[in-house]
Each structure stands twice: as structure tokens, then as C-alpha cells.
N, C-alpha and C positions, 0 to 999 in steps of 0.2 A: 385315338385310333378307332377305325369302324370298321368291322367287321359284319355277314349277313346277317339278315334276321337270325333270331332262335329256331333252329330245327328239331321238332321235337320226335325225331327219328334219329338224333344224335351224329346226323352228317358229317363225318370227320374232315369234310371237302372243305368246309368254313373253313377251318387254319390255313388252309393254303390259299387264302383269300383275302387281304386287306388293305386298309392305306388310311393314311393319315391325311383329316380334312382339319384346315387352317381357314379360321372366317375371322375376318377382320373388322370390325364394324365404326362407320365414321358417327360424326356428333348428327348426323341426320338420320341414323339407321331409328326407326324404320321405314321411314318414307325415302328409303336409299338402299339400294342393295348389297349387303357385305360384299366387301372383297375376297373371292375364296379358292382357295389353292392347294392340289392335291399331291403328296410328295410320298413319300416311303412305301408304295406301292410294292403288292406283292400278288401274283397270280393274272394278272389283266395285260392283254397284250395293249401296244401301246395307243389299236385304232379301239379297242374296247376303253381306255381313259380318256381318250377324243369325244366319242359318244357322252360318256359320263360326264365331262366335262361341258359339253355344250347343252343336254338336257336337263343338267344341274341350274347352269345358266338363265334356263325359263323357266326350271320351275322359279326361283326365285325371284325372278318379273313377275310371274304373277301373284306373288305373295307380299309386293311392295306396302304396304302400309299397317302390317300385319308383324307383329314377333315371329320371325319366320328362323333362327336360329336349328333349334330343339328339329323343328320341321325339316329342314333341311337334312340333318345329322341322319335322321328318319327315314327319308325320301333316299340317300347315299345306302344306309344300310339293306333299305327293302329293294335296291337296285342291283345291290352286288348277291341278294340272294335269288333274283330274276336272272342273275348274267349264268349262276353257277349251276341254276336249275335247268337254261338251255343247255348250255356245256355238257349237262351229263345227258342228257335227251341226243345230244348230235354225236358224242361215243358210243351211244347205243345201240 
């Protein structure tokens, strides 16, 4: 499960914000890109998991040769606390 980064304002918005990222990795990772799949989704409309979905997808091209696992996880969680941080900017 990933949820945002750590808010050290103690943002109660995180909880209402996560999902679950599935990487799959073949006998060639890392000069191959996991297969990665986001399911139990919570707070993201579905053209905001589109987005994620497809800038996940580069970053991870361009991390091909690299242990890019951990990275990823990384990149997902500092994304959904970029998504949450506009979200509360365009309520405002």
C-alpha cells in the first residue's frame, strides 16, 4: 500500500488517499521494466490514475538498467502527495 509522502503538518488528507502498487519483476529486471499494476485505489478520480499510470510508465523507462523497485514505490508516493497538495490549492 502507498500512501503520500510524510506531512509534517500532520495532513489528515493522506488517509483519504492511497492504493496499492503491484511490480512484477521478470528474469531480466533490470534491464527490463517491472510489470506494474495499481488496484485498491482510494481518493483519485479515474483520469488522475490515467496520469499516474502513464508517468509511472516513464519514469520507469528511464530507470531501465538501474534497481528501480524501491524508486518507483518513491516516485508513486511523492506523486499522490503532489496530486493532494493541488487538490487542496484548487478548494481554496
Amino acid at each position: 500500500k502507498v500512501r503520500p509522502d510524510h506531512d509534517s503538518r500532520g495532513n489528515s488528507s493522506q488517509q483519504n488517499c492511497c492504493l496499492a502498487l503491484h511490480v512484477k519483476c521478470s528474469e531480466k529486471y533490470p534491464l527490463e521494466v517491472p510489470i506494474l499494476d495499481i488496484s485498491n485505489v482510494k481518493g483519485l478520480s479515474d483520469e488522475s490514475i490515467a496520469k499516474l499510470k502513464t508517468e509511472l510508465k516513464e519514469f520507469a523507462m528511464k530507470m531501465i538498467g538501474e534497481v528501480m523497485v524501491m524508486d518507483i514505490a518513491q516516485y508513486v508516493s511523492s506523486w499522490l502527495q503532489t496530486y493532494l497538495k493541488q487538490k487542496t490549492v484548487s478548494y481554496a
